[in-house]
N, C-alpha and C positions, 0 to 999 in steps of 0.2 A: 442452567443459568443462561439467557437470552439478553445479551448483553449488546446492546445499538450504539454504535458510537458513528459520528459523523467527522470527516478529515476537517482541518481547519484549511481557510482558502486562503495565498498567496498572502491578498490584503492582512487577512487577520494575522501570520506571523508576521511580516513587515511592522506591524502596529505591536508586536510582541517583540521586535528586537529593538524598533526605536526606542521602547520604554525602555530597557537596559543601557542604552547609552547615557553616558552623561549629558547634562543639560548645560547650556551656554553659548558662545558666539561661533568656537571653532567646531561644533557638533551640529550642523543643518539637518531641519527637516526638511524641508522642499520637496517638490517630488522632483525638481530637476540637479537637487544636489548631488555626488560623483558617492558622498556618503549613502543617501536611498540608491541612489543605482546597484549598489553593492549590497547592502544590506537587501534589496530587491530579488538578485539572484541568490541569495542567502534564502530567503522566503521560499523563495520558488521549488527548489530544492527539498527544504522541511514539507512544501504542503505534496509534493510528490512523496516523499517517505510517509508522509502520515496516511495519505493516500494508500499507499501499498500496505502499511498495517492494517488501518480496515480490514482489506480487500483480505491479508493472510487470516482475519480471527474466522473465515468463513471454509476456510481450509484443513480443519481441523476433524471433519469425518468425511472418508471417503463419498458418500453422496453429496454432499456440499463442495468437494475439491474440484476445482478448473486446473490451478497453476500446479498445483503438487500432485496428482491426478498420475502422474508418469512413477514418480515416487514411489506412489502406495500401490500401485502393481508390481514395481520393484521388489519392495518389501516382500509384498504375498505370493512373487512367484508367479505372475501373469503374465507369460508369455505370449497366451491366447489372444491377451490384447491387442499384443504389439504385432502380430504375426497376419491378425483379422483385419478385415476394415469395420469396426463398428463403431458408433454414434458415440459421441460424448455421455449422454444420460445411459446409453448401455453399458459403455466403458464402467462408469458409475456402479451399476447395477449388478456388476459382477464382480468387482472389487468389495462391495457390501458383504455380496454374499459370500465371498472370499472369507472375509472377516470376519 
């Protein structure tokens, strides 16, 4: 299963949290309202976690892992990693065939 998903950007949750507020005089949208400014770093926050989701669905087999890469040598027992200086795509390569 090859599943693509894209983070949503800053804007788009901003535009997903103001819909959640109530609507009326004392709930501003503005962009200089003190309410967007907050609900803003609210945004910014979700599109960096949604971000990192992404980034973690591609960490799920050793060839594919950048962040978790230390982990799954962990796991299998690779010392040879940590002990060598070898390349990322090597490091890779032998956690595979660890596997």
């Amino acid at each position: 299963m090859d599943r693509v998903t894209r983070a949503q950007s800053t804007d788009a949750w901003l535009d997903v949290l103001q819909q959640l507020m109530p609507q009326g005089i004392a709930w501003p949208r503005d962009l200089e309202a003190n309410q967007t400014r907050l609900l803003r770093a609210l945004a910014t926050s979700l599109a960096d976690i949604d971000a990192l989701t992404d980034s973690l669905q591609q960490e799920t087999t050793p060839e594919q892992s950048h962040l978790l890469l230390g982990e799954y040598e962990q796991y299998l027992g690779l010392p040879e990693c940590i002990e060598q200086s070898l390349s990322l795509s090597e490091r890779q390569a032998t956690a595979v065939e660890k596997d």
